[in-house]
N, C-alpha and C positions, 0 to 999 in steps of 0.2 A: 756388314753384308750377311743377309740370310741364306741357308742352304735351302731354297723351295726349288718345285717345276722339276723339269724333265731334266735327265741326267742323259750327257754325250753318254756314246756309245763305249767309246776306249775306258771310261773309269768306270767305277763300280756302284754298287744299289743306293750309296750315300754319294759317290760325286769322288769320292779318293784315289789322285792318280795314281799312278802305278813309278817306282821311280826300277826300269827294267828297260829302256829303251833298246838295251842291246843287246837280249839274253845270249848268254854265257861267252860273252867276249872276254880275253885275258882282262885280268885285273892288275892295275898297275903294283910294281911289287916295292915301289919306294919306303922307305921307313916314314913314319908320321913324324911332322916336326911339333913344336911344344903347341896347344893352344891356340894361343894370341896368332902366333905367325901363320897356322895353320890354317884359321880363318878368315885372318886379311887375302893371304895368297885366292885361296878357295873363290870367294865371295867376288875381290877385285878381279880376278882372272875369267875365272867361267860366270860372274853375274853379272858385274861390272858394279858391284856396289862398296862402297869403304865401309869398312869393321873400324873406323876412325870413334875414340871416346865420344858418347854423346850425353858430357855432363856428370855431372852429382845427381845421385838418383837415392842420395840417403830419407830425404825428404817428401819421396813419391807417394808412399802410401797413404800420408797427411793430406797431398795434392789433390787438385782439382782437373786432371787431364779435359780437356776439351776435344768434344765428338765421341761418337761411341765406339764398340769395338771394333779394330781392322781385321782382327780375322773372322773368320767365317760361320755367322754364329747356326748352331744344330738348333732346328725346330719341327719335332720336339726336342727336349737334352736325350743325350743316351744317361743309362743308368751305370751306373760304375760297376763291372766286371768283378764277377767273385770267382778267382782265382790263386792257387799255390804254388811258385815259380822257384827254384832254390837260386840265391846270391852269390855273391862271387866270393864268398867265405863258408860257403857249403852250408850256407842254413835255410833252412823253409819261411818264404817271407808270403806272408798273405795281402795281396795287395789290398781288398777291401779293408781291413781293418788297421793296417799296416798305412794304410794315405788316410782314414779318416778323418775328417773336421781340417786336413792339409788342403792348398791348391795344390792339384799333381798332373804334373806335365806326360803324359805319356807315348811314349814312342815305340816302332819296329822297327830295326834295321841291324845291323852289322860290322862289326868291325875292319873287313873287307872293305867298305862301302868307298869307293872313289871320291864322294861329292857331298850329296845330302846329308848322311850323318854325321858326318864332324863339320860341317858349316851350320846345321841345326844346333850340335850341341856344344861346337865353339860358341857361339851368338848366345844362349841360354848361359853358360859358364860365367862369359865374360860381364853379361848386364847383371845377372844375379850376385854377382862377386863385390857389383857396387853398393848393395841393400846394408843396412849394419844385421847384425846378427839378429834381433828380433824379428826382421823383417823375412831374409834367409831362411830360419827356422822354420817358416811358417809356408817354406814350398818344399814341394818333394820332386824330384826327375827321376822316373822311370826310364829305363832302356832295356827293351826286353829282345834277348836276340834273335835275329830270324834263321843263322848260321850255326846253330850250338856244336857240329861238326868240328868245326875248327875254333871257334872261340871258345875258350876251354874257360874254365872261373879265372884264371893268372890271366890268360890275356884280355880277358874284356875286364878286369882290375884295371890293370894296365893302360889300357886304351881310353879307359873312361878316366882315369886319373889325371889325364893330360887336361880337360875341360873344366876341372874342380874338383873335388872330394868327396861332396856331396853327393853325387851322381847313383843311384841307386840300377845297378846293371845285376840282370835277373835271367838265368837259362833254364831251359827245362826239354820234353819231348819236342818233337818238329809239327805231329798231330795237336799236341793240348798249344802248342802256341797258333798255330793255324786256326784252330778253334774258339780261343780267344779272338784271335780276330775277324771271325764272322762273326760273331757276339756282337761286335761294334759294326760291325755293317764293313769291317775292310776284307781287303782280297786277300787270299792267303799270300804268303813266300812261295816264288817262282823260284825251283832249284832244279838242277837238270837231274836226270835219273840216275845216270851213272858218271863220273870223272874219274879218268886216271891218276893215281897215287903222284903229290907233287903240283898237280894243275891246277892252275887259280881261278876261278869261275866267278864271276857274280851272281848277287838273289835279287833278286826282284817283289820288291816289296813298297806297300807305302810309304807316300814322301811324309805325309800332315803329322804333325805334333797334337796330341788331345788334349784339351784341358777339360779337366776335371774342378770345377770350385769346392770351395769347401763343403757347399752343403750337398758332396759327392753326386752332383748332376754333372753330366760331361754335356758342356756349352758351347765349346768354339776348337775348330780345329785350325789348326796354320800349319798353309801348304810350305814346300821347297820355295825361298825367296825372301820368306817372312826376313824384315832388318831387325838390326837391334834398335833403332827408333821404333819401331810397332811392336816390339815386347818393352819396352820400356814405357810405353803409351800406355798396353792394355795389362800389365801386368799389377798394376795399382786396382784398375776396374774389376779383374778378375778378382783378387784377395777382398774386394768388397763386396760382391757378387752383383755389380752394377753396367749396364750399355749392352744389353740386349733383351 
């Protein structure tokens, strides 16, 4: 599917909803459970979809998927963002140069986040986890926070460790990440002005995952819903820079 024509009113100058339906309603304050279970719950519960194994996916980048891509391909591509974000080991990682010649999944959102970000990045964890290591090596995931407030470097470590290892989680000012995402045409982080010391708030931020191929054109975004059958589909297409 193409991103062309006229863009509804509620999302933004490229089409990207907003995942804030309820600004600044309590956030639920439950501990995350591991991963896997984290996602089944998520997904089966509020989607109604199974995070059920789909298969041996050692074989995929060899493969021949059938139809082109499910998510939603940008035309034109966006250009891949030259920005300096520090990691959750206190270093300076450059994402331009830092994902070159990678497919790099990029995303905004929060450790807070009730829904969207650990069901995006359970389903990315879990299908990539199938790849052997050559295959692996050859994607990168971004998670860049929209909350650096409270997600401090330990805990978005942390949080993002539950999904894989791999997981490259990146904080910086609340302006320069706001600003990267106008860059890419998304809305900034919805954060309220002020919250009392202790109060749990949501941000309101996009739902889409960006992909970035390797030959760093960002091609296709996938909204809130994407399965693990439609990253395992277009995840082979994407690393060949092939279905759009």
């Amino acid at each position: 599917m193409r991103e062309t024509g006229a863009i509804p009113e509620r999302e933004s100058a490229r089409g990207f909803e907003w995942n804030g339906s309820t600004p600044y309603a309590a956030a639920p304050r439950a501990p995350r459970a591991p991963a896997a279970t984290a996602g089944m719950r998520l997904v089966a519960g509020a989607l109604g979809l199974a995070l059920a194994a789909c298969g041996p996916a050692a074989d995929l980048p060899e493969g021949r998927p059938e139809g082109g891509i499910r998510g939603t391909v940008l035309d034109p591509p966006l250009e891949k963002p030259d920005f300096v974000l520090t990691d959750t080991d206190g270093r300076p990682f450059d994402f331009r140069t830092g994902t070159a010649g990678f497919l790099t999944l990029l995303f905004f959102g929060y450790t807070n986040c009730p829904d969207v970000c650990p069901v995006h990045m359970g389903n990315l964890g879990t299908v990539i986890a199938k790849y052997p290591y050559e295959t692996r090596s050859r994607i990168r995931v971004v998670f860049v926070t929209t909350d650096p407030e409270r997600d401090t470097a330990e805990r978005l470590k942390l949080w993002l460790g539950q999904f894989g290892g791999d997981i490259i989680g990146l904080r910086g000012d609340p302006a320069e990440v706001d600003r990267i995402q106008a860059e890419l045409g998304l809305p900034p982080a919805l954060r309220p002005d002020s919250v009392a010391p202790g109060t749990d708030y949501p941000v309101g931020h996009s739902a889409r995952v960006l992909a970035f191929t390797p030959d760093d054109k960002g091609r296709v975004a996938y909204a809130f819903g994407t399965r693990q059958e439609d990253w395992i589909h277009d995840l082979p297409l994407l690393l060949r820079q092939r279905g759009f």
